[in-house]
SEMARVEX-886244 format. One line per field, with one value per residue (C-alpha): residue number from 0; residue in one letter; x, y, z. Coordinates in Angstrom, 3 decimals. Example, Ala and Ser with C-alpha at 12.3 -4.5 7.8 and 13.67 -1.06 7.14 Angstrom:
2
resi <- 0|1
resn <- A|S
c1 <- 12.300|13.670
c2 <- -4.500|-1.060
c3 <- 7.800|7.140
END
This chain:
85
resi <- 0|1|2|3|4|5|6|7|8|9|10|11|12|13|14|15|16|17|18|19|20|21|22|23|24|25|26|27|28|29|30|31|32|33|34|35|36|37|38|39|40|41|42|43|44|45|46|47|48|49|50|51|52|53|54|55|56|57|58|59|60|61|62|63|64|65|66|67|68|69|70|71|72|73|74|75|76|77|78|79|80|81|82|83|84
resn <- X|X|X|X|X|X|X|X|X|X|X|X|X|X|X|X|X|X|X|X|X|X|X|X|X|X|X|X|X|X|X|X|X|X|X|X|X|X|X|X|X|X|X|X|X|X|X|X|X|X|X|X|X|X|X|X|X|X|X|X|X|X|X|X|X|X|X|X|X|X|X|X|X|X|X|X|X|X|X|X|X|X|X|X|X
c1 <- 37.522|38.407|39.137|35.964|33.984|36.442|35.767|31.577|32.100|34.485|32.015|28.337|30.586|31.369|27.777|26.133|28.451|27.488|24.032|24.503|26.009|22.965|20.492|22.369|22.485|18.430|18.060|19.779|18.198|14.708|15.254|16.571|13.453|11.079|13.018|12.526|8.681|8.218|9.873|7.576|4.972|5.712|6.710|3.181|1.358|3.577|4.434|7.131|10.512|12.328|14.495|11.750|9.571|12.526|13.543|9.521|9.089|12.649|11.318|8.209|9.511|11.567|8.830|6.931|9.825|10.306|6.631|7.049|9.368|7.610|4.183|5.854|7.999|4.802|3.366|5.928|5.731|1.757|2.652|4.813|2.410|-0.652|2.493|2.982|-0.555
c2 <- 53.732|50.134|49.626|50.625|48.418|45.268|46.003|46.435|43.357|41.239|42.321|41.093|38.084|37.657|38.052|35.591|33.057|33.465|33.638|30.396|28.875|30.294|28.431|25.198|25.102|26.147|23.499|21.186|22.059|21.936|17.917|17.346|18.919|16.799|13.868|13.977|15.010|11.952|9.359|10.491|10.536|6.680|5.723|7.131|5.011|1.973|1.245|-1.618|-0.337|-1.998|-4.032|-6.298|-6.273|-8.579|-10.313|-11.335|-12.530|-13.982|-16.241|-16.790|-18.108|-20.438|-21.679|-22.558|-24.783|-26.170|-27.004|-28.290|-29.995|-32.117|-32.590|-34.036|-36.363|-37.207|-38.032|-40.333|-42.080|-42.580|-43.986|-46.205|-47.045|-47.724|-50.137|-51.960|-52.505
c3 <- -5.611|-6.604|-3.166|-1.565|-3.991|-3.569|0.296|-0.030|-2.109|0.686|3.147|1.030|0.635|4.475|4.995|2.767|3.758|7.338|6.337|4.840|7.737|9.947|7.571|7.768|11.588|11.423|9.206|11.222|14.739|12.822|11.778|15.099|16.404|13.982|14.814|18.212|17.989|15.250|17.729|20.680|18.437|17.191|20.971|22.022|19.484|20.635|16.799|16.721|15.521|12.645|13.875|16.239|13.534|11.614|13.953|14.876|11.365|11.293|14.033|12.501|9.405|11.507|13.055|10.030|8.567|11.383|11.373|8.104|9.098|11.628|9.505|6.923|9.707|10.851|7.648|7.155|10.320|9.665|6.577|8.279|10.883|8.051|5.934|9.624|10.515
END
């Protein structure tokens, strides 16, 4: 009799392992499907991905010392100019 159970029990086993591995492969093809609807989605809406967006405003801070920069060399230059004249 020990047998039969051990075997009912191998089998319930068996089965709720591959029912395990069925829900993680659903699981998996349902975020691949919300991936790929959420990218369209963004792409659709022409939303700026990451990666531009930091390298935009790495530019843009750039830009501003460099303006900086230049105001305050030409500052120094008027002052120069005013001491001259």
């Amino acid at each position: 009799m020990s047998n039969g159970t051990n075997r009912i029990l191998d089998d319930f086993a068996k089965l709720m392992t591959d029912a395990a591995g069925a829900a993680q492969g659903l699981r998996r093809e349902v975020e691949t499907a919300f991936q790929s609807q959420a990218e369209r989605f963004l792409n659709n809406m022409d939303v700026v991905k990451r990666e531009e967006f930091e390298a935009v405003r790495e530019m843009a801070a750039r830009a501003r010392d460099e303006n900086d920069a230049l105001k305050a060399r030409i500052e120094a230059l008027e002052a120069k100019l005013a001491a001259q004249g």
